[in-house]
GUTIZA-847311 format. One line per field, with one value per residue (C-alpha): residue number from 0; chain; x, z, y. Coordinates in pm, 1 decimal, decimal comma. Example, Ala and Ser with C-alpha at 12.3 -4.5 7.8 and 13.67 -1.06 7.14 Angstrom:
2
i	c(0; 1)
ch	c(A; A)
u	c(1230,0; 1367,0)
w	c(780,0; 714,0)
v	c(-450,0; -106,0)
***
This chain:
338
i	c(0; 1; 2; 3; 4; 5; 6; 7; 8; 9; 10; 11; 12; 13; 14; 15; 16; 17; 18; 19; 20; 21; 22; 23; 24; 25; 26; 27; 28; 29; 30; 31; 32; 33; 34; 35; 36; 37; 38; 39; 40; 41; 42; 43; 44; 45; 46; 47; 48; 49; 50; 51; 52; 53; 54; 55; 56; 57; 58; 59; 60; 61; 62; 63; 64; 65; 66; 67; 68; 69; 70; 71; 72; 73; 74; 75; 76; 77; 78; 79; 80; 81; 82; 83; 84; 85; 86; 87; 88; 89; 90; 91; 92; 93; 94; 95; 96; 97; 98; 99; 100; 101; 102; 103; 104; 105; 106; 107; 108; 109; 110; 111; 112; 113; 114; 115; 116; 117; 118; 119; 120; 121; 122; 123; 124; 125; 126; 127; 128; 129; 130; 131; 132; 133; 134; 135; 136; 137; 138; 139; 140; 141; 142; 143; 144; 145; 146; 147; 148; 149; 150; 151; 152; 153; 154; 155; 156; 157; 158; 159; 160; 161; 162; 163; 164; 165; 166; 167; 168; 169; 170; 171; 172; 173; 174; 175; 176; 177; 178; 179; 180; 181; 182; 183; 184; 185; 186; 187; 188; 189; 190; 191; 192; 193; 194; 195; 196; 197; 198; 199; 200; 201; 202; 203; 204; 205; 206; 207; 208; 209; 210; 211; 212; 213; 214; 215; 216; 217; 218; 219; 220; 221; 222; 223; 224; 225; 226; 227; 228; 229; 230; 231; 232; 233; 234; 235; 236; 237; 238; 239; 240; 241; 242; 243; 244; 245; 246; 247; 248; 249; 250; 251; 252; 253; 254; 255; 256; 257; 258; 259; 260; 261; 262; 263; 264; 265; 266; 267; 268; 269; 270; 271; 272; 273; 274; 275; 276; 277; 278; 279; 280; 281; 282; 283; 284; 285; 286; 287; 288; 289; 290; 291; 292; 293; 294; 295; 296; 297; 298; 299; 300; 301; 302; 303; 304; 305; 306; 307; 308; 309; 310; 311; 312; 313; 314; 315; 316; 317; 318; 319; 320; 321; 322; 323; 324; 325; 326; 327; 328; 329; 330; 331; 332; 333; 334; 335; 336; 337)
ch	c(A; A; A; A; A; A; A; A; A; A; A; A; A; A; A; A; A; A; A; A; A; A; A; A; A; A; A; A; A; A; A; A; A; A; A; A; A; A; A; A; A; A; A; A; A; A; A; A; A; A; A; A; A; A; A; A; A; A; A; A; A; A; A; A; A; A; A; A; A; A; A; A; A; A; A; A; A; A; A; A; A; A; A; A; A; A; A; A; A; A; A; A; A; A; A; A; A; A; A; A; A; A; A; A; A; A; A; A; A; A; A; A; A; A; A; A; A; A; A; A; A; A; A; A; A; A; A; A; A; A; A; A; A; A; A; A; A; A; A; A; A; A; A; A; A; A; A; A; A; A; A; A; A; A; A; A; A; A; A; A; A; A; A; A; A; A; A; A; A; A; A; A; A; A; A; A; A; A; A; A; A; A; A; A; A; A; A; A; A; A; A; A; A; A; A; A; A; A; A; A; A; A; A; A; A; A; A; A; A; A; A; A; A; A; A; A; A; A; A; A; A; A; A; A; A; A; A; A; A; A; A; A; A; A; A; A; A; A; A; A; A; A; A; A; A; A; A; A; A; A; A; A; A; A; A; A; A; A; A; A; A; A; A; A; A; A; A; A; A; A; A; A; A; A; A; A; A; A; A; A; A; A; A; A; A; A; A; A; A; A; A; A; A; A; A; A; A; A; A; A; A; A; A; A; A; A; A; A; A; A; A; A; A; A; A; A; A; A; A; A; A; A; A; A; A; A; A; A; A; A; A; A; A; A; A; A; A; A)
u	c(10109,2; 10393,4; 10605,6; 10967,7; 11326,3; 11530,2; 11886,8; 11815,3; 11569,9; 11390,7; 11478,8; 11128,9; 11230,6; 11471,7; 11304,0; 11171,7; 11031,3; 11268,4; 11175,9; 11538,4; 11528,6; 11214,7; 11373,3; 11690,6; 11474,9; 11487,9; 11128,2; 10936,9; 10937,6; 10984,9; 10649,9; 10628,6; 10303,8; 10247,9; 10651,0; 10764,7; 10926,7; 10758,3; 10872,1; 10675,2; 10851,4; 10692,7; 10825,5; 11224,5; 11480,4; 11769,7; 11940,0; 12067,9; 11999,4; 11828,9; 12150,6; 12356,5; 12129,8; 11892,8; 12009,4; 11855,5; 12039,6; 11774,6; 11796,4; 12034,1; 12194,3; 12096,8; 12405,5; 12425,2; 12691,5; 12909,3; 12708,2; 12432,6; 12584,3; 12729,8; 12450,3; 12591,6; 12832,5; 13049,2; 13102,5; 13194,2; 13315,2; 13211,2; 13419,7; 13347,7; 13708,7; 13634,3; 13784,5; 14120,1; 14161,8; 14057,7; 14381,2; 14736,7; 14955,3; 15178,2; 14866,8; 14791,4; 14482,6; 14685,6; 14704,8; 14334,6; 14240,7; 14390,4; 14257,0; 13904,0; 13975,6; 14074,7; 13710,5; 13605,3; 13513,8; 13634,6; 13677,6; 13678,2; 13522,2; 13693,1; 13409,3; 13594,0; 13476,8; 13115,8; 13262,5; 13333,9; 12969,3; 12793,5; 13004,5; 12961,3; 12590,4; 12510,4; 12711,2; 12442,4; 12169,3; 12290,5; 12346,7; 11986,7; 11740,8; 11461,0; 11320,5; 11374,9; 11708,6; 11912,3; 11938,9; 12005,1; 12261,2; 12095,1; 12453,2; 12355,3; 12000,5; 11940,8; 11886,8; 11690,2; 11462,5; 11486,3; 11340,2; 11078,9; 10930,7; 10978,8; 11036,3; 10774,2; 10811,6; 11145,0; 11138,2; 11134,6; 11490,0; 11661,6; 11905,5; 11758,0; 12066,5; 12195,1; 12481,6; 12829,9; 12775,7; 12479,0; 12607,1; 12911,8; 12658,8; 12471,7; 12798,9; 13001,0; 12674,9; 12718,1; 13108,5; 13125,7; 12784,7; 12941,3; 13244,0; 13160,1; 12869,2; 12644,8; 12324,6; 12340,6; 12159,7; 12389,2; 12668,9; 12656,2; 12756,1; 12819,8; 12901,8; 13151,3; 12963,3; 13072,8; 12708,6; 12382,8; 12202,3; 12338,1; 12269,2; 11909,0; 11901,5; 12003,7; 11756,1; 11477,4; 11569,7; 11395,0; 11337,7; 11104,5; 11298,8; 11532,2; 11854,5; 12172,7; 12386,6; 12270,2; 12367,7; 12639,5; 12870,3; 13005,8; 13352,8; 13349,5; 13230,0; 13529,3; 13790,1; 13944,0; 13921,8; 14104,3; 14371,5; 14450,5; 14490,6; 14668,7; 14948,4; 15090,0; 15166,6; 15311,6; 15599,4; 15939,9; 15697,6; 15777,9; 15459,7; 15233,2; 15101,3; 14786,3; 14772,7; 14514,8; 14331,7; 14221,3; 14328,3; 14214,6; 14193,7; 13814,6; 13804,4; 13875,4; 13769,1; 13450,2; 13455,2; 13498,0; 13238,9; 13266,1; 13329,8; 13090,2; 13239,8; 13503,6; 13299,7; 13090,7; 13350,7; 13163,9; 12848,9; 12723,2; 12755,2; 12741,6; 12857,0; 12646,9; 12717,3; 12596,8; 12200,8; 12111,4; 12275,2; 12081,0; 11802,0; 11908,2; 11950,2; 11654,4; 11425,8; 11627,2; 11539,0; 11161,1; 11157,8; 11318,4; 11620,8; 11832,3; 11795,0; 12143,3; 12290,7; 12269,1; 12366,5; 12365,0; 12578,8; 12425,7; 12568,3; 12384,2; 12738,4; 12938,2; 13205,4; 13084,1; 13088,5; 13433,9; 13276,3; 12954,0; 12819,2; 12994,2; 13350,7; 13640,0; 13865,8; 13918,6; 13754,5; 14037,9; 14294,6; 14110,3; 14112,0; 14480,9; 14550,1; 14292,6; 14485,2; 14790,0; 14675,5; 14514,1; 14857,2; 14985,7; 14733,2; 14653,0; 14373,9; 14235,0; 14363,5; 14672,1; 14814,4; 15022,8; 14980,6; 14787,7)
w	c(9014,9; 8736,7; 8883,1; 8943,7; 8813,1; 9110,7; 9107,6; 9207,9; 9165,3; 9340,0; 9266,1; 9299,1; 9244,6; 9539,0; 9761,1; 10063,1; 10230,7; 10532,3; 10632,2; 10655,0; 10364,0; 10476,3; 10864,8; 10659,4; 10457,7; 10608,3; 10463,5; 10465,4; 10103,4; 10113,7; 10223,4; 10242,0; 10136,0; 10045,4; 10165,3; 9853,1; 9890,3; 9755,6; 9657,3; 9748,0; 9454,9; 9563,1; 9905,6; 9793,1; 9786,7; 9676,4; 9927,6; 9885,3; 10244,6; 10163,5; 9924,3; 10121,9; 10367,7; 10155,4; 10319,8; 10019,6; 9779,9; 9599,1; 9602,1; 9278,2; 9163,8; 8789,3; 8622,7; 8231,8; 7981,6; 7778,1; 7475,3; 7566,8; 7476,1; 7123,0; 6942,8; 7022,0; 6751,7; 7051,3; 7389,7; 7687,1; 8056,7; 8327,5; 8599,4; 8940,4; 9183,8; 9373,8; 9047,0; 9059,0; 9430,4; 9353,6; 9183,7; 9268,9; 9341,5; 9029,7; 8805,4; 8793,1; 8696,6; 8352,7; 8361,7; 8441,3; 8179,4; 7902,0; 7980,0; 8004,1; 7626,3; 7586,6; 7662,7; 7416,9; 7528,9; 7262,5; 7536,2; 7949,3; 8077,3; 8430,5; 8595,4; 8842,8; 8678,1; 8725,9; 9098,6; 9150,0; 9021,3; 9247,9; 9560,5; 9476,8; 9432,1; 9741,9; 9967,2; 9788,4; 9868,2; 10206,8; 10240,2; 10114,0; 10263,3; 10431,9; 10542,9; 10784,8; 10853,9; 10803,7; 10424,4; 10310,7; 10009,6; 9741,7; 9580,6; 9714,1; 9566,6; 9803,2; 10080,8; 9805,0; 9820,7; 10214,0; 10213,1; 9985,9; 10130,8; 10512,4; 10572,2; 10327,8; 10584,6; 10477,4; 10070,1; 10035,2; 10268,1; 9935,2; 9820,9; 9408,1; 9271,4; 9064,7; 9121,8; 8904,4; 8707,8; 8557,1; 8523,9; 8332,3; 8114,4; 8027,3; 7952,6; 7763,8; 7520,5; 7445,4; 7403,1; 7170,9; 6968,9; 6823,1; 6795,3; 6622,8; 6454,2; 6604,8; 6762,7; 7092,8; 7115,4; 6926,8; 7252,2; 7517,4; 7833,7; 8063,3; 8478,5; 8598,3; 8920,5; 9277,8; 9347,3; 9224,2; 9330,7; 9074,5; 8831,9; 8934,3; 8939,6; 8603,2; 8498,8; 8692,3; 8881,0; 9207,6; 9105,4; 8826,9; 8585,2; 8277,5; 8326,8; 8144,0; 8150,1; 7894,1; 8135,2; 8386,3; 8428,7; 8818,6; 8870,8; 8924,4; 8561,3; 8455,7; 8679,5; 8536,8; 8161,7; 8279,5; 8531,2; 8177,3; 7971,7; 8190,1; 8334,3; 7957,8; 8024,3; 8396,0; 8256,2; 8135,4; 8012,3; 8166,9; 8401,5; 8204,0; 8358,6; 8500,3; 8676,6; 8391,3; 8412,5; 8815,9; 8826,1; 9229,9; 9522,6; 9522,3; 9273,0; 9492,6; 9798,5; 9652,0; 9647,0; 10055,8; 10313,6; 10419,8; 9996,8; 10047,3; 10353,3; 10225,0; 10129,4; 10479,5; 10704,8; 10816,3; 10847,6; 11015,2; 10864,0; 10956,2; 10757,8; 10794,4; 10651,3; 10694,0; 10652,3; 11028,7; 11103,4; 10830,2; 10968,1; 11378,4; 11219,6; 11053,4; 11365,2; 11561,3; 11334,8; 11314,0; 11715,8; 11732,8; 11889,3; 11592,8; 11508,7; 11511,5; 11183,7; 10865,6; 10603,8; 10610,6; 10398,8; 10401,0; 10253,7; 10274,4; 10223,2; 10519,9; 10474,7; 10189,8; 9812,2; 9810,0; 10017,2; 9724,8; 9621,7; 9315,6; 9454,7; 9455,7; 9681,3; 10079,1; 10182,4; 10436,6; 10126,3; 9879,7; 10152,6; 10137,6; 9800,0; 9766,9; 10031,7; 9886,2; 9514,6; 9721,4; 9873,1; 9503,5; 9388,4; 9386,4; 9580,4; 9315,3; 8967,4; 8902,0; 9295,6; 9457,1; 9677,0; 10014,4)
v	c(10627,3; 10521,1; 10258,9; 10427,2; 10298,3; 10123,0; 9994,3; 9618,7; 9358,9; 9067,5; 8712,7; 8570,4; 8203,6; 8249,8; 8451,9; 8218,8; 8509,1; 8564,1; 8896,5; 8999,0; 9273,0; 9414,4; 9453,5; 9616,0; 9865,6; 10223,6; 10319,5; 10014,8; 9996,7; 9620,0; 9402,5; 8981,3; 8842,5; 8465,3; 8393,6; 8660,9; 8972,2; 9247,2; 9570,4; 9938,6; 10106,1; 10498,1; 10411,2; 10278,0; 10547,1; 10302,3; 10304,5; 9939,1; 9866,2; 9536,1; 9430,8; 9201,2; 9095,0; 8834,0; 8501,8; 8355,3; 8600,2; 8666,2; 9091,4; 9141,4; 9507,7; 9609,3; 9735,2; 9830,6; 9750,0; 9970,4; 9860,7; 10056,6; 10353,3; 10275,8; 10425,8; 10745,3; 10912,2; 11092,4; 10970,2; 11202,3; 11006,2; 11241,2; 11087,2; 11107,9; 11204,6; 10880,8; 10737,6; 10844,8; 10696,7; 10379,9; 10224,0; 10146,6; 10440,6; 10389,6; 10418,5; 10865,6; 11029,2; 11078,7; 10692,0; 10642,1; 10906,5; 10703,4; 10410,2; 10560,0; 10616,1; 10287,3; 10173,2; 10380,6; 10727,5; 11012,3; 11247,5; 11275,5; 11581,1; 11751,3; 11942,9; 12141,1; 12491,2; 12356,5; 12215,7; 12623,0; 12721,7; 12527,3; 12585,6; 12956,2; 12916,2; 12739,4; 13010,5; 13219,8; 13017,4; 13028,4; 13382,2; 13493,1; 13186,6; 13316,1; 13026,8; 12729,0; 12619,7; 12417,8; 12406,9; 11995,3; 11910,3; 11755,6; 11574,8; 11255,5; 11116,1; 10858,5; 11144,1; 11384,4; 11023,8; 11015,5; 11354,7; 11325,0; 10998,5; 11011,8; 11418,6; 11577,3; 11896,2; 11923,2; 11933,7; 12271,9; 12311,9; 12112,6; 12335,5; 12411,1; 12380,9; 12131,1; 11902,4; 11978,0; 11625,6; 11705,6; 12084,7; 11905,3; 11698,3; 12046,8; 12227,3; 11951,5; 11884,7; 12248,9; 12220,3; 11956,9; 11999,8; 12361,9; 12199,3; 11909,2; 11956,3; 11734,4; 11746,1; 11716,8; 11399,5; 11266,1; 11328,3; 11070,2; 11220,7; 10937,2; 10917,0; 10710,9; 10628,4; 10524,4; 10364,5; 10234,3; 10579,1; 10786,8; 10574,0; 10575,7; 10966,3; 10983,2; 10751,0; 10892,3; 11198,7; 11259,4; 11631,6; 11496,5; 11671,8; 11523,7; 11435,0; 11625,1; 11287,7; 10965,8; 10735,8; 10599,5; 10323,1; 10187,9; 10220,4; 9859,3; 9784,9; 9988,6; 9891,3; 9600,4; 9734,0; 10062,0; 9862,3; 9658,7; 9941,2; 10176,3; 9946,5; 9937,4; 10277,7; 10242,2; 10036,2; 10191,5; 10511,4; 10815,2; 10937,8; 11188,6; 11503,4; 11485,8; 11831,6; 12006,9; 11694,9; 11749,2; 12072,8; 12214,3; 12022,4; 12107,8; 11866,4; 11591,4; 11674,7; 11631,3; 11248,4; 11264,2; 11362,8; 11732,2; 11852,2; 12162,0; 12294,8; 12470,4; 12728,5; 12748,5; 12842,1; 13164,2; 12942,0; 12663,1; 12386,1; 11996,0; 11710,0; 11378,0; 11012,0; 10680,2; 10673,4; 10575,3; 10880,4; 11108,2; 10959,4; 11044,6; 11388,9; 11477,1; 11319,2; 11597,6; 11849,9; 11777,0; 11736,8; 12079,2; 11989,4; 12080,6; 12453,7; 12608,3; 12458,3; 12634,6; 12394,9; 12004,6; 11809,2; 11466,5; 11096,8; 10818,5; 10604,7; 10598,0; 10870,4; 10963,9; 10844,6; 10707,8; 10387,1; 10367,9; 9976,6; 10074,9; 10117,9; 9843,3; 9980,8; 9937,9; 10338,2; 10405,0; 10346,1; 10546,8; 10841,5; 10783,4; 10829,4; 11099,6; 11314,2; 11236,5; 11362,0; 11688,1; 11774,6; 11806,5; 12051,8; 12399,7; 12479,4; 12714,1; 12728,4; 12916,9; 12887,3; 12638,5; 12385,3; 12442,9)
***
């Protein structure tokens, strides 16, 4: 078996064997032999468990630079929502925009019409399963990797439907390429990530298929870069529109924990975070105790992928300011505010 892409690495020099990250680790991916830590990479589903918990600090996060990507003639940021919650109230997605191009980028895509697709598709896929409930969400990758290596029963219940970033990296290759010219290797698509796992998935999807984004970058890599080049603008500037930039509330309810309910009302649906929990859940459903839910929307982040590893903000304060941007949006395009 290849040996898979992960989002962290062991310190071997520092490791003193201490058993704590392999206690931590969900899957027993993580094994001690001769007082080293040793990693079971068919068995890890990055789920960053075992970050944190090294007394030794000797488990490190991998993170790539903006360099990376400078090979490419035209570079597209694909931001996650979480984004736009993370700074200080002054600074608007308009703001936050700008100073994404002031790293660089040459353009920032919004995805909310692929947002609409895939909401639309899974009330589909919903609507005409035949098989064993409930259906599972396949947005977060750490709990496509849960499934896969601890619920093998349960693969098939993945919803086969792709998530609106790489549905974005698809559409905004084919945007820009007869646009521009180019090839569309030539277009870097890039996420601006909320945690490690996404990264990974881009990398090395769990679906075994090729990526539509080139990369990703953590919010945290960006944060300071953007803060400096967007507070320019928050002083004696008057504040620039950012409505066609987010334009629904869809849009950013998908950075919190219930995003694909919306469009479930009529079904039942369950929202899950915090990967004990998943875990609780999915025992339940193999025991049979579990057999009245339709859809399950599962984080492995507690409340969702506004608290990711990649993240710099306090979670309860980036709920805040998401809400508050939601109550000054349409919920669909064209309407006003709910």
């Amino acid at each position: 078996m290849s040996e898979h892409t992960h989002g962290f690495y062991i310190d071997e020099d520092k490791c003193n064997g201490r058993l704590a990250c392999m206690r931590a680790c969900p899957t027993q991916a993580i094994r001690v032999k001769d007082s080293k830590a040793r990693l079971l990479p068919e068995l890890c589903i990055d789920c960053r468990s075992c970050l944190g918990v090294c007394p030794s600090n000797a488990i490190h996060a991998t993170t790539r630079s903006f360099a990376e990507i400078d090979k490419f003639k035209y570079k597209v940021a694909v931001p996650s929502p979480v984004l736009y919650g993370q700074f200080p109230v002054g600074l608007s997605p308009a703001h936050i925009v700008a100073g994404l191009r002031g790293l660089g980028f040459d353009a920032v895509w919004d995805f909310t019409v692929e947002l609409a697709l895939v909401n639309r598709a899974i009330l589909d896929y919903v609507e005409s399963w035949e098989g064993p409930f409930p259906l599972l969400s396949v947005t977060c990758p750490v709990i496509v990797r849960l499934v896969q290596v601890m619920y093998p029963s349960m693969v098939d219940q993945l919803i086969h439907i792709q998530p609106p970033r790489e549905l974005a990296g698809r559409e905004l290759k084919r945007k820009y390429s007869a646009e521009l010219g180019l090839d569309r290797d030539e277009i870097a698509a890039i996420y601006i990530t909320p945690c490690q796992a996404k990264t990974i998935s881009i990398l090395e999807p769990a679906e075994g298929v090729k990526s539509n984004l080139d990369g990703a970058l953590g919010i945290s890599d960006v944060y300071n870069d953007i803060l400096a080049s967007a507070r320019p603008l928050e002083k004696g500037a008057p504040k620039p529109s950012w409505k066609h930039l987010v334009r629904t509330t869809d849009m950013m309810r998908w950075s919190t924990s219930e995003a694909q309910g919306r469009g479930l009302y009529r079904h039942r649906y369950m929202s899950v975070t915090g990967l004990s929990n998943v875990i609780q859940v999915f025992d339940d459903i193999e025991k049979g105790k579990l057999r009245n839910i339709e859809f399950l929307e599962c984080h492995a982040c507690w409340g969702g992928c506004v608290s990711g590893n990649l993240t710099v903000d306090n979670i309860y304060v980036s709920l805040s300011k998401i809400h508050r941007l939601i109550s000054e949006l349409p919920s669909k395009e064209g309407s006003p505010p709910p």
